[in-house]
C-alpha positions in Angstrom: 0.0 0.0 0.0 3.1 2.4 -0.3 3.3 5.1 -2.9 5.8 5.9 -5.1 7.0 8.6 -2.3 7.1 6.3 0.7 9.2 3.4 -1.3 11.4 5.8 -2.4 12.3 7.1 1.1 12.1 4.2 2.2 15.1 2.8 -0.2 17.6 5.6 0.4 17.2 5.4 4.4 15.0 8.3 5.2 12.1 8.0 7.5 8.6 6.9 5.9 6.3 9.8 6.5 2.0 8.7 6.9 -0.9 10.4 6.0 -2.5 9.0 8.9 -0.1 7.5 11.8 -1.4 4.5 14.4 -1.8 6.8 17.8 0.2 3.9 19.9 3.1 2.6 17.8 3.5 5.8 15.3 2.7 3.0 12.2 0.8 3.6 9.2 -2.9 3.9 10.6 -5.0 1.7 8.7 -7.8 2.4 11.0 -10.3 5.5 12.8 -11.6 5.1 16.0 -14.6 7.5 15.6 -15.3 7.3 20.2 -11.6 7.3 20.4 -10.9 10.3 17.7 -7.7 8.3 17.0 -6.1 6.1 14.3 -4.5 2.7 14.9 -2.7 0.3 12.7 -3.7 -3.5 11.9 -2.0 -4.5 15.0 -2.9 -2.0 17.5 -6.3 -1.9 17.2 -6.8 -5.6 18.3 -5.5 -4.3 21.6 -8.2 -1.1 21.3 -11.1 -3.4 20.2 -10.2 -5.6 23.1 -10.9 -2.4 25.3 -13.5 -0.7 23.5 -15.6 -3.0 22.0 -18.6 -1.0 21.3 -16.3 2.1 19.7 -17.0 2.3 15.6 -14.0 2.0 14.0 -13.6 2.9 10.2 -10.9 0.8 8.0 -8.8 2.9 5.0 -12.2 1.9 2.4 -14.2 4.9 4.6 -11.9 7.4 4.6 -14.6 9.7 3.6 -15.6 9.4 7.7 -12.1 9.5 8.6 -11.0 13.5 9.9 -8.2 16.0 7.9 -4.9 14.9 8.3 -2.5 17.1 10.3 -0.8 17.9 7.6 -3.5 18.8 4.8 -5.2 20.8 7.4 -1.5 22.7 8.0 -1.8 23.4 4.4 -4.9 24.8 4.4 -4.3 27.0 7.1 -1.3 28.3 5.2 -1.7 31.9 4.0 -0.6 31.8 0.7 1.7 35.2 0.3 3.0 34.7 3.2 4.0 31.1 3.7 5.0 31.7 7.4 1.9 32.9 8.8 -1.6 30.9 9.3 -4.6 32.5 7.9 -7.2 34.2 10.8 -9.3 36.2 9.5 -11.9 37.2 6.8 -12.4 40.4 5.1 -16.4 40.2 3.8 -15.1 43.4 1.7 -13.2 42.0 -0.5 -14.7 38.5 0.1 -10.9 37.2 1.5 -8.9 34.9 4.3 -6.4 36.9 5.3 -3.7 36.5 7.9 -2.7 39.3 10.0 0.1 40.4 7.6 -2.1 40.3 4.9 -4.8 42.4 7.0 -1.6 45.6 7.1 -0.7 45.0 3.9 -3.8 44.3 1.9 -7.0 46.0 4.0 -5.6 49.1 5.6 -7.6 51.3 2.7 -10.9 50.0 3.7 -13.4 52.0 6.1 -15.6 49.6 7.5 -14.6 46.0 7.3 -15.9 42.9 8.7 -13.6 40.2 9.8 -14.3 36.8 11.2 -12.0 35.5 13.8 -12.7 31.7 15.5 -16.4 32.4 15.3 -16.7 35.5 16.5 -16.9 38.6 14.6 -15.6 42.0 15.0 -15.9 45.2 13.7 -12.7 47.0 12.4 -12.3 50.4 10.9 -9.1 51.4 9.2 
């Protein structure tokens, strides 16, 4: 089940890096524990079933129920000028994510603008 990326790591030495790694043994997860919110690999979660019987667990063909991997959601959160920073905010002006560098840079011309921080929402004038 590796990709062209993992088995060529893998031949030169370097560490195999997961999409999804087994919350016990840092394996490849090949599972979801959905009352856990963890993954496990083939051999781990006999130990977790063992345990937690009546937990619903979700195997690599339901990925679909399976959360965003740490990484992909890293990505996402990435502000796309500025690589360093994580975006935070929305300007309903210009109908943008921003991050705070952006915000200086980008929506200091604006009179009135809306952002949206974590849920809440607050007014800022410039």
């Amino acid at each position: 089940m590796a990709s062209n990326l993992e088995s060529s790591l893998s031949t030169k030495g370097s560490d195999t890096i997961w999409d999804f790694s087994c919350e016990a043994c840092k394996n490849e997860a090949q599972f979801y524990c959905e009352g856990c919110s963890k993954c496990y690999c083939e051999n781990c979660v006999i130990l977790h079933n063992q345990l937690f019987n009546s937990h619903s667990l979700f195997g690599r063909e339901q990925m679909e129920k399976w959360p965003i991997a740490k990484s992909t959601l890293d990505i996402l959160e990435q502000c796309g000028e500025h690589s360093d920073e994580k975006i935070k905010l929305f300007c309903e002006d210009h109908s943008q994510l921003c991050c705070v560098i952006c915000v200086v840079q980008h929506h200091r011309q604006v009179k009135c603008n809306q952002l949206f921080c974590g849920g809440y929402s607050n007014n800022y004038v410039f």
